[in-house]
N, C-alpha and C positions, 0 to 999 in steps of 0.2 A: 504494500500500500504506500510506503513510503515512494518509491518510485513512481507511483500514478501522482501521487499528490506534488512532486518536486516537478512531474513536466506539465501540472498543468491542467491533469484531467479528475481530480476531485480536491475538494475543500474540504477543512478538519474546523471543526466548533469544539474548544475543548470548555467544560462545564464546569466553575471552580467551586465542586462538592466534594464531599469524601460519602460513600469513595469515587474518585475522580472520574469522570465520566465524558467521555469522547464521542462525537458522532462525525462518520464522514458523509459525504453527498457526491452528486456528479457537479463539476463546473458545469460554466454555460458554454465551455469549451466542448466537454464530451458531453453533451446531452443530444450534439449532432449527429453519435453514433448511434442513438438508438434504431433507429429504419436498419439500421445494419445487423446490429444485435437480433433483434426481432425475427429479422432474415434468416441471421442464421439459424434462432431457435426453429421457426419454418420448417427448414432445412432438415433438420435435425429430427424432429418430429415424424419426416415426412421418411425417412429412411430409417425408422424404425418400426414400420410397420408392415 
């Protein structure tokens, strides 16, 4: 995750509780790739049966 979030393609909210509590998201960078994602789930679905 560290990798997604250094180039770019998710955001980190960290929550100052104990105990510490993080949430990541997509940027609005990768949220482009969803039609692709989805594709591939498609895909994926469609060659399992």
């Amino acid at each position: 995750m560290v990798g997604l979030k250094s180039a770019g393609q998710l955001t980190r909210k960290q929550y100052e509780e104990i105990p510490l509590r993080v949430e990541y998201s997509l940027s609005e960078k990768s949220k482009g790739l969803c039609e692709v994602f989805h594709a591939i789930e498609k895909w994926s679905n469609l060659s399992e049966k």
